[in-house]
DRENTINU-877811 format. One line per field, with one value per residue (C-alpha): residue number from 0; x, y, z. Coordinates in steps of 0.5 Angstrom, whole numbers, plus 500, padded with zeros to 3 digits. Each point is the difference from the previous one (the first is absolute). Last residue first. Example, Ala and Ser with C-alpha at 12.3 -4.5 7.8 and 13.67 -1.06 7.14 Angstrom:
n <- c(1_0) .
X <- c(527_498) .
Y <- c(498_493) .
Z <- c(514_502) .
This chain:
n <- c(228_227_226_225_224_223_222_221_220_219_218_217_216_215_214_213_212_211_210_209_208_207_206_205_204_203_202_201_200_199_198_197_196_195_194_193_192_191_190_189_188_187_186_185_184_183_182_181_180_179_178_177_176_175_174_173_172_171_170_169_168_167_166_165_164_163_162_161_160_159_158_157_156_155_154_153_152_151_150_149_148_147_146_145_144_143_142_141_140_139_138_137_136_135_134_133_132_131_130_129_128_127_126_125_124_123_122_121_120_119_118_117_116_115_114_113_112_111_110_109_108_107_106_105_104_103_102_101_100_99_98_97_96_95_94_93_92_91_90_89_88_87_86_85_84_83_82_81_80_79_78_77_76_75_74_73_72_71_70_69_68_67_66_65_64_63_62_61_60_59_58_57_56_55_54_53_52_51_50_49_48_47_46_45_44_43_42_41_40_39_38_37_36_35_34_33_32_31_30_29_28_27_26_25_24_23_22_21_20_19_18_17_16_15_14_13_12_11_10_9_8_7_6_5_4_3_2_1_0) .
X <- c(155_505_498_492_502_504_494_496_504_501_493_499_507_495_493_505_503_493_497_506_499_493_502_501_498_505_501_493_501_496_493_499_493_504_504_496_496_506_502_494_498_507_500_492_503_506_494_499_508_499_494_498_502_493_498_503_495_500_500_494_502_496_501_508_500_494_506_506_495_500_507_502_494_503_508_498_497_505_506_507_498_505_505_506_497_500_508_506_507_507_506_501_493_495_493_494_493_495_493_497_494_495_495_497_501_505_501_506_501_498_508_504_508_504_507_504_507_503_507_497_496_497_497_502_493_499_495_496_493_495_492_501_495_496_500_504_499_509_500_507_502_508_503_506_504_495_503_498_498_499_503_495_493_504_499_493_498_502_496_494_500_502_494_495_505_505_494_497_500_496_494_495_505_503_494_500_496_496_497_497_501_494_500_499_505_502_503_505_500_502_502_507_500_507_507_503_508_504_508_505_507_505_497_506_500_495_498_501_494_496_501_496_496_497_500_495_496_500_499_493_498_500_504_496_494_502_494_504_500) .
Y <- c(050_506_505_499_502_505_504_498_504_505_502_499_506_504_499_503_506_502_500_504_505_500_502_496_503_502_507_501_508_504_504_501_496_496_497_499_496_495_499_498_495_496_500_498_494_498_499_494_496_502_497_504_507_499_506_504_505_507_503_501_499_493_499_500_495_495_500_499_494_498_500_496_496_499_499_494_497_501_497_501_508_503_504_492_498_506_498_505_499_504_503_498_500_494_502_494_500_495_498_494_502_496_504_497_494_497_495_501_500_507_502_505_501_507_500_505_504_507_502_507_504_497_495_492_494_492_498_494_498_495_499_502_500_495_496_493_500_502_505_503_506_501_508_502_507_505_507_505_508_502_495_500_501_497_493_502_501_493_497_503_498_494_497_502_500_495_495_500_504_504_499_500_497_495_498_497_504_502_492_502_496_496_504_507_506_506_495_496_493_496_507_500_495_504_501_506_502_505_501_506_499_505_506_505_500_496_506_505_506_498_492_502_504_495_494_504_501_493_497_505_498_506_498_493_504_502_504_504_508) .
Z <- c(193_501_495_502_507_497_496_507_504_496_499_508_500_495_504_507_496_498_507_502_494_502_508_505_506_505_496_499_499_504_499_507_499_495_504_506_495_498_507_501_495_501_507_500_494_505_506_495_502_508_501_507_496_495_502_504_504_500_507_505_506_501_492_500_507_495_495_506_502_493_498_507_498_492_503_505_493_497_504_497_499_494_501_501_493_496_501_500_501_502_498_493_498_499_500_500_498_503_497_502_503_504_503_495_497_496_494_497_493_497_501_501_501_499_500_501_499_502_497_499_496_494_505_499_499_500_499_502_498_502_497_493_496_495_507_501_507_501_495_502_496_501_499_500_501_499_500_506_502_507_505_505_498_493_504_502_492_499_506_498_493_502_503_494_495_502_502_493_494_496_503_494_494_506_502_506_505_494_502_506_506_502_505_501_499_505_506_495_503_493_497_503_505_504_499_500_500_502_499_501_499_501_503_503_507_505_503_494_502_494_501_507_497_495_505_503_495_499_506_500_493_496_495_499_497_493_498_495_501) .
């Protein structure tokens, strides 16, 4: 199972059941973006900013790579397998790596179309995040916007309380759940473990074929920005 954390995202793992059941009927456009400081405010990489971080020989790419490849393997999470359409690299702060990327992208299997934005560009602070996906069908719409909480930090001492609740009575607590984007990784994590103690196959996980499909589509990408100019 590939660690692509954003499945496991609470509004993302709702708007996945309800897309299954058909409440906004056939998908026809799915659009995601993320935009966010990229390794200028990375929390795992100390300042000044290492210089692998713009290497192209070390990173292997830019922000559709380290951002896209997230947003790219969601798209397929919906539609199954795709076809890059178009793709438009962004290098705004003159980086030997893309800093921007827009492409656009069809599902194998239906009408379905996408667009996934990501960029390095933005300065951003936590609990500031600037992800959203969005769902268009023919009988209705979908936002991770409207399933995510509005006031976070309102939502970290609900979160906390209900914690503290948990070890008052002896339950487990859930780590992280008062963030809302990290408690994706203790989702992740746990679901892969409870998998394999019951010896289940991950089927909501991405798998190494997934993983594979994704790295291919970001291949294309670059191939066709490169075509395009």
């Amino acid at each position: 199972m590939i660690g692509h954390n954003f499945r496991f995202l609470d509004a993302i793992d709702k708007m996945k059941n309800a897309a299954d059941k058909g409440y906004i009927g056939n998908l026809e456009v799915v659009t995601i973006e993320m935009i966010t400081n990229g390794p200028f405010a990375h929390p795992a990489v100390p300042k000044p900013v290492p210089d692998w971080w713009f290497d192209p020989r070390k990173i292997g790419g830019g922000a559709l790579l380290d951002l896209g490849s997230h947003l790219l393997d969601l798209f397929r999470f919906f539609v199954g397998d795709s076809k890059m359409l178009f793709s438009c690299l962004d290098h705004k702060l003159n980086l030997p790596v893309e800093d921007g990327a827009i492409v656009v992208l069809s599902s194998s299997n239906s009408s379905a179309k996408g667009i996934v934005n990501v960029g390095w560009y933005q300065r951003s602070v936590f609990p500031k995040f600037n992800f959203r996906l969005i769902l268009h069908g023919n009988a209705g719409l979908m936002s991770s916007g409207d399933l995510m909480p509005s006031n976070i930090y309102l939502h970290a001492i609900k979160e906390g309380t209900k914690n503290f609740c948990r070890r008052l009575i002896g339950r487990n607590i859930q780590p992280l759940s008062y963030t809302t984007i990290f408690g994706s990784y203790f989702n992740e994590l746990k679901y892969f473990f409870d998998c394999a103690k019951r010896d289940l196959n991950p089927s909501r996980g991405a798998s190494a074929i997934d993983g594979l499909r994704t790295i291919e589509l970001i291949e294309e990408a670059y191939e066709r920005s490169d075509e395009n100019g």
